[in-house]
C-alpha positions as CSV (number, residue, x, y, z in Angstrom):
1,X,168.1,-41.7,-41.3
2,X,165.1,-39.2,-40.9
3,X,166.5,-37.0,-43.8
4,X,166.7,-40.4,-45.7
5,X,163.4,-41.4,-44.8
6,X,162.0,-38.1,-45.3
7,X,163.6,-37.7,-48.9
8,X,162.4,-41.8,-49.9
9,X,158.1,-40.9,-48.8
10,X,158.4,-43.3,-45.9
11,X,157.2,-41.0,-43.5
12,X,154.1,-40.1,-45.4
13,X,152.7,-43.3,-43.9
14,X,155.1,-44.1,-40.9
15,X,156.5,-42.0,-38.0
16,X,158.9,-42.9,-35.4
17,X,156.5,-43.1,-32.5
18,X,153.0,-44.5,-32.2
19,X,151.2,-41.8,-31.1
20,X,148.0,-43.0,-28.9
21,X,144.8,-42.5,-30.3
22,X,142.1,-40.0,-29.0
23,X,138.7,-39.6,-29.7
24,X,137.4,-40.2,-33.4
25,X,141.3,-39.8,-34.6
26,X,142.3,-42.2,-37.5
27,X,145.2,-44.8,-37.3
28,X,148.3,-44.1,-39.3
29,X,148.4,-45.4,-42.6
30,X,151.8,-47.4,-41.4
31,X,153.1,-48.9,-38.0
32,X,155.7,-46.4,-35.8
33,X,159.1,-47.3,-36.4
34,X,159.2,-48.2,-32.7
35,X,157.0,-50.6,-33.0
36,X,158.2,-52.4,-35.9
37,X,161.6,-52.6,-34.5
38,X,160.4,-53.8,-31.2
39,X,158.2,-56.8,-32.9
40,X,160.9,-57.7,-35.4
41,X,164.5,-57.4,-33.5
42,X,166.2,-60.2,-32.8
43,X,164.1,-62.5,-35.2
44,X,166.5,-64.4,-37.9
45,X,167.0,-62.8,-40.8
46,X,163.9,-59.8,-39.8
47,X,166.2,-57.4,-41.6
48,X,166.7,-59.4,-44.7
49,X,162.5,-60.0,-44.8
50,X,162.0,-56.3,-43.9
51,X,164.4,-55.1,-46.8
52,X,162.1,-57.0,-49.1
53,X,159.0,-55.9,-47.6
54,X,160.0,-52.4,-48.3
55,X,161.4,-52.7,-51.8
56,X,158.7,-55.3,-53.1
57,X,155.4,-54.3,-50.6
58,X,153.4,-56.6,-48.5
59,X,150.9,-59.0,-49.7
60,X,147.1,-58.7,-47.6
61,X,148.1,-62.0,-45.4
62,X,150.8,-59.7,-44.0
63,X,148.2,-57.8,-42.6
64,X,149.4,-57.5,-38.4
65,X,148.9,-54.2,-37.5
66,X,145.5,-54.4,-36.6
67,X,144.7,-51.4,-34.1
68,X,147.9,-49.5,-34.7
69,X,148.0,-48.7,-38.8
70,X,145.4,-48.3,-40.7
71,X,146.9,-49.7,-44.3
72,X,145.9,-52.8,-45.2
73,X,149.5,-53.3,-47.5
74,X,152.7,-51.4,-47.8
75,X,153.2,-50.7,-51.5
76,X,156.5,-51.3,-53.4
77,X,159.2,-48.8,-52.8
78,X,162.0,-49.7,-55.2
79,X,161.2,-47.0,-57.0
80,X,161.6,-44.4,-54.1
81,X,164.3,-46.0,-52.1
82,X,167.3,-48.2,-53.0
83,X,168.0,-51.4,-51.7
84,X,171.4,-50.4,-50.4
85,X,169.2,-47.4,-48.8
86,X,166.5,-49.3,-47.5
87,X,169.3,-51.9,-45.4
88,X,170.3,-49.0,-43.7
89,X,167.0,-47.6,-42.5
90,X,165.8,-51.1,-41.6
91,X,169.2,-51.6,-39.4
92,X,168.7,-48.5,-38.2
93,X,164.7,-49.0,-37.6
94,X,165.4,-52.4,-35.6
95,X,168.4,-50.3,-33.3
96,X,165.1,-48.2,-32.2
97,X,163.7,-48.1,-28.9
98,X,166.4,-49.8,-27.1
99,X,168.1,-48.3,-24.3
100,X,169.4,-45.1,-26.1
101,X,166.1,-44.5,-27.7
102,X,168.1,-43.1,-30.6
């Protein structure tokens, strides 16, 4: 999943862990991976909605990363990454941080 991620652009804006922020540091442009899996696992259908957030982008009102990403919107992707592609890292995105801490 990193190669894939890696190969697709995602981690020019996201990384796997939120890294805390020291001194006059900017936030990342995107959430940690961690951190989206731990706010979206176990929600109906958050893998479904996540898919489409990733292939389609986020609209402004989807704006809830205040204080840990610094991009207002995550751009369409369904150029970089298929849809088959981005199931898989969203499955494995919301497997993160559990007790394996794959």
């Amino acid at each position: 999943m990193r190669r894939l991620s890696a190969e697709s652009g995602c981690d020019l804006c996201h990384s796997l862990e939120h890294r805390p922020q020291t001194g006059n540091e900017l936030l990342p442009i995107g959430p940690a991976w961690k951190d989206v899996g731990k706010k979206y696992r176990g929600q109906k259908d958050a893998a479904d909605r996540l898919v489409q957030i990733v292939i389609q982008g986020s609209g402004s009102q989807d704006r809830h990363w205040s204080g840990k990403a610094s991009g207002a919107t995550m751009p369409p992707n369904a150029v970089e990454i298929s849809e088959a592609d981005a199931g898989k890292l969203v499955r494995w995105i919301l497997s993160l941080d559990k007790a394996s801490h794959q």
